[in-house]
C-alpha positions in Angstrom: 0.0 0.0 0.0 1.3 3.4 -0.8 2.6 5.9 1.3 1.8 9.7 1.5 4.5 12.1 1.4 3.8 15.2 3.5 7.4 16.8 3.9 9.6 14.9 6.4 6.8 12.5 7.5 5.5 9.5 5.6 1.9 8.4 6.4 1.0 4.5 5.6 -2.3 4.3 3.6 -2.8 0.7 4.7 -6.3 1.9 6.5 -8.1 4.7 6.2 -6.7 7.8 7.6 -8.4 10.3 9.7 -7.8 14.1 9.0 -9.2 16.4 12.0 -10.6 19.8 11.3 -9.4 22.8 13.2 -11.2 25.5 12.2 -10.4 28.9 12.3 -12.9 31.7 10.7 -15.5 33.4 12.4 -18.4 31.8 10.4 -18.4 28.2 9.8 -21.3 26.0 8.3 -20.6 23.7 11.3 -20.5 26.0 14.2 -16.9 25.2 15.4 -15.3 28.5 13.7 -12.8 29.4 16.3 -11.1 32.6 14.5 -8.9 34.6 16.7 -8.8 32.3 19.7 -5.4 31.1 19.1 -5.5 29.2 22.9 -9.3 27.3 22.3 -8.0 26.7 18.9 -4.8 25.2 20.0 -7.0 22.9 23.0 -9.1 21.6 20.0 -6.3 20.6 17.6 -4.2 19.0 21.0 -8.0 17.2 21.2 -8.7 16.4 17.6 -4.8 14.6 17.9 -5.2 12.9 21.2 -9.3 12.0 19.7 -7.0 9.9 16.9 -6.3 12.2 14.0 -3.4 11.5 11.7 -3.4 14.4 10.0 -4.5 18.2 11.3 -6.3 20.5 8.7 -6.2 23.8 10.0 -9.0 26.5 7.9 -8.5 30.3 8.3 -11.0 31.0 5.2 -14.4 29.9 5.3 -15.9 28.5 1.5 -19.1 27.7 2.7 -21.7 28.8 -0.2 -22.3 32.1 -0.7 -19.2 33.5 1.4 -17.4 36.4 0.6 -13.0 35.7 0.4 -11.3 37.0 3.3 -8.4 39.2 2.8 -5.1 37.5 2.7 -3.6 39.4 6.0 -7.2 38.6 7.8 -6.5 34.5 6.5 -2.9 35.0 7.5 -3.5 36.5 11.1 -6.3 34.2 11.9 -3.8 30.9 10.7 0.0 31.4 11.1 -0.1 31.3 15.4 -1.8 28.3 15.4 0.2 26.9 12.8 3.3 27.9 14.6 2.7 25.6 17.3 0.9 22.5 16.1 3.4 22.3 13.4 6.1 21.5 16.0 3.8 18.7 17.7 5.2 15.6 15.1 1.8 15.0 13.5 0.9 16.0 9.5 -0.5 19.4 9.7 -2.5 20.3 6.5 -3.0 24.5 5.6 -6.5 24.5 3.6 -6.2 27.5 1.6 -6.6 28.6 -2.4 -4.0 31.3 -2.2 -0.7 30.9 -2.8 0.9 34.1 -0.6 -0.8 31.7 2.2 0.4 28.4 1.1 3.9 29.9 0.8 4.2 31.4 4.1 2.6 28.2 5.6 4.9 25.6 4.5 7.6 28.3 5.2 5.9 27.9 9.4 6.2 24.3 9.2 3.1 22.9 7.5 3.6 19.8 5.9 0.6 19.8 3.2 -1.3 22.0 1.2 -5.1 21.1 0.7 -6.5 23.3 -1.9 -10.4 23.6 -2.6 -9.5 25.3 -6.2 -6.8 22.2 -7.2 -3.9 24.6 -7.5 -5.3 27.0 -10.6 -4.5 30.3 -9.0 -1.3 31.9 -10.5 1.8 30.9 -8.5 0.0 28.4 -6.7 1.3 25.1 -8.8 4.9 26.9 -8.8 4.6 27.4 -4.7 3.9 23.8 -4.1 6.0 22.6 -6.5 9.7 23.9 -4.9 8.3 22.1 -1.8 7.8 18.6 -0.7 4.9 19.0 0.7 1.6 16.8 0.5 -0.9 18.6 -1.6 -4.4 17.2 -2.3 -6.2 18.3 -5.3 -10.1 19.2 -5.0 -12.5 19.7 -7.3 -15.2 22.6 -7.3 -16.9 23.9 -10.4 -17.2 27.6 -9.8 -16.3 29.5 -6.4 -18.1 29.9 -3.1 -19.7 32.9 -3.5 -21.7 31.5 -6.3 -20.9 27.6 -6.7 -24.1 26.3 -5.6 -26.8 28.7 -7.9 -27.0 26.0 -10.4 -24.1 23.5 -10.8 -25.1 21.8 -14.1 -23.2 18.3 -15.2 -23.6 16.3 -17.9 -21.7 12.8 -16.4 -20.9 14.2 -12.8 -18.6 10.8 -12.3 -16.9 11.3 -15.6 -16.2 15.4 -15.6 -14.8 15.2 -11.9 -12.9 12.5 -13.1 -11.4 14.1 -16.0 -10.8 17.1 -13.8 -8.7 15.7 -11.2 -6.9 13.7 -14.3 -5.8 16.9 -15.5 -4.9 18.3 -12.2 -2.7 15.3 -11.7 -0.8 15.8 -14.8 0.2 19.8 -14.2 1.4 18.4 -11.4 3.4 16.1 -13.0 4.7 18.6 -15.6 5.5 20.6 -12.3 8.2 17.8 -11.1 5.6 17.1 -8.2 6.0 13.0 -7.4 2.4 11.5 -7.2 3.4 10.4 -3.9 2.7 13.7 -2.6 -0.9 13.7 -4.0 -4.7 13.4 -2.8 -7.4 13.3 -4.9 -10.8 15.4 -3.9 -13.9 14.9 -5.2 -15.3 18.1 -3.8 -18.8 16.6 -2.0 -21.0 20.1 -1.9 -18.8 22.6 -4.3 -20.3 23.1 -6.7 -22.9 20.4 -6.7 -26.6 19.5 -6.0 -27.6 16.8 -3.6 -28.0 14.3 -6.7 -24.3 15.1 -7.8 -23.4 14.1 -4.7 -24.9 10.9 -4.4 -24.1 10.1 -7.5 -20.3 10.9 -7.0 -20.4 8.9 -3.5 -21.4 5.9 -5.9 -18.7 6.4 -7.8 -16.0 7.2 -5.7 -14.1 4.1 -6.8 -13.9 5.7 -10.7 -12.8 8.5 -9.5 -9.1 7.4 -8.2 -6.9 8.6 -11.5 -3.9 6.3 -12.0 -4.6 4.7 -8.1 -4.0 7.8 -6.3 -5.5 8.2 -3.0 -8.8 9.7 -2.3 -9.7 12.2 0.3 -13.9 12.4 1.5 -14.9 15.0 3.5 -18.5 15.4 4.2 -18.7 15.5 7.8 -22.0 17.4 8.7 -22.2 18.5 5.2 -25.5 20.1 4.0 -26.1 16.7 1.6 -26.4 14.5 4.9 -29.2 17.0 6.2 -31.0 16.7 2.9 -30.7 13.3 3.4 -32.0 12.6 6.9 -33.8 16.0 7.6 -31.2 16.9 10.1 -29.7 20.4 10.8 -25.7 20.4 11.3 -25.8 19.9 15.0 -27.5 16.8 15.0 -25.5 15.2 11.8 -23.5 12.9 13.6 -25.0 9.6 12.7 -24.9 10.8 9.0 -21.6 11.3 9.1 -20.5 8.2 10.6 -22.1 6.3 8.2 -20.9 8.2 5.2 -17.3 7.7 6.5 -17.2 4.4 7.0 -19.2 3.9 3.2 -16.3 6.3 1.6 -13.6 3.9 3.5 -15.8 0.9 2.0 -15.8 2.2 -1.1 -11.9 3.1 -0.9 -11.1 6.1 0.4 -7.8 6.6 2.4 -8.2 9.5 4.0 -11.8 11.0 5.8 -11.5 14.6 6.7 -14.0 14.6 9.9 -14.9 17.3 12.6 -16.3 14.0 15.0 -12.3 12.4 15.2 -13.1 9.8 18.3 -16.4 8.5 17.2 -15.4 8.3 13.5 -12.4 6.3 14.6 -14.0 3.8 16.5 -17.2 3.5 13.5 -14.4 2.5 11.2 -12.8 -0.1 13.8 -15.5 -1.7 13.9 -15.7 -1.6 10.0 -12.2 -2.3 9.9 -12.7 -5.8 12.3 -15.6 -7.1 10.4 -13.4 -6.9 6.9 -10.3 -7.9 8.5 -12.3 -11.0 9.6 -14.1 -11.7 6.3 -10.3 -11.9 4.7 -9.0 -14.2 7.3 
């Protein structure tokens, strides 16, 4: 089974991975947006690692739909003393950001991947990640956040993601960037209506271009409360199921906000298949 390469660490995708959200604007869809409280924001990172995370994805820019961007000094203010410090705690830490002035300065405070919602198509942004050895996972989203979910309109959903993150993976390649360092993102809820979804979840195994790894992350998402009628704070069960279906289905990494109860969902998961193979 491969390996990730995130900078000086190698991660073993031999079982699904768990990447724990540390979330850092003022305005998240979830509720757990803890902008400009560098020491709560720090206690939930030490308790998304200690919960079982293998990777920590810190957020200073909310894409929820509709949002407007933050500035780039707001995004770097609300990220870089958090980053500071949980980049020196031995674990993956992950920078989710679209800009490149961010991604730059982040790698240059210790962060280890880049996980970019616009798949590295800003100017400079390929070039940044590219002088690094950083992990970088590639998302897809058609459109932006201010406007991505008006009317997303697909012809083959499966197929056009596909062929996105296919052509992702080969600027990459031009760039000198090993695939060892890539994560593949089908973008649940950019861009897409609840159907899209479903129909991608269905499909997740087409979607893994030349075997790379996939990353899901649709923990309380807005297409688990269409689903079950829930609103976000009452989306556990949803997402626990969805994560262990995406590891099912073969994803190898599950970006969650729920670390310790996700983690023991896919034990169980994990038990029941290790004993069917035995």
């Amino acid at each position: 089974m491969k390996k990730l390469h995130c900078a000086s660490y190698r991660l073993s995708l031999d079982r699904p991975r768990l990447m724990g959200i540390v979330n850092l604007t003022p305005d998240s869809f979830s509720g757990d947006g803890l902008a400009g409280r560098t020491g709560a924001a720090l206690d939930h990172a030490r308790a998304q690692l200690e919960a079982g995370a293998d990777i920590l994805d810190l957020g200073a820019e909310s894409t929820k739909p509709g949002i407007q961007p933050t500035s780039l000094q707001e995004e770097l203010d609300r990220l870089l003393p958090v980053l500071e410090v949980v980049s020196t705690w031995g674990v993956p830490v992950s920078v989710d950001t679209c800009k490149p002035q961010v991604m730059a300065a982040s790698l240059a405070s210790g962060a280890s991947m880049i996980n970019d919602i616009n798949g590295l198509r800003a100017p400079g942004a390929l070039e940044v990640v590219a002088a690094s050895d950083c992990g970088i996972c590639l998302m897809h989203m058609q459109g932006e956040p201010r406007h991505m979910q008006e009317s997303p309109v697909y012809g083959d959903v499966v197929a056009e993601v596909r062929a996105f993150l296919a052509a992702r993976t080969q600027a990459c390649r031009q760039a000198g960037i090993a695939e060892e360092r890539l994560v593949l993102d089908p973008g649940f809820g950019f861009g897409k209506t609840l159907h899209h979804n479903l129909e991608l979840f269905a499909g997740l195994a087409r979607l893994a271009v030349d075997g790379l790894p996939l990353l899901v992350g649709v923990s309380r998402k807005s297409m688990l409360g269409a689903v079950t009628g829930r609103p976000v704070q009452q989306r556990l069960a949803a997402s626990l199921a969805a994560a262990v279906l995406a590891a099912a289905k073969g994803a190898r990494i599950i970006r969650v906000h729920d670390v310790a109860q996700t983690r023991d969902a896919l034990a169980v998961w994990s038990a029941i298949e290790q004993e069917q193979t035995a």
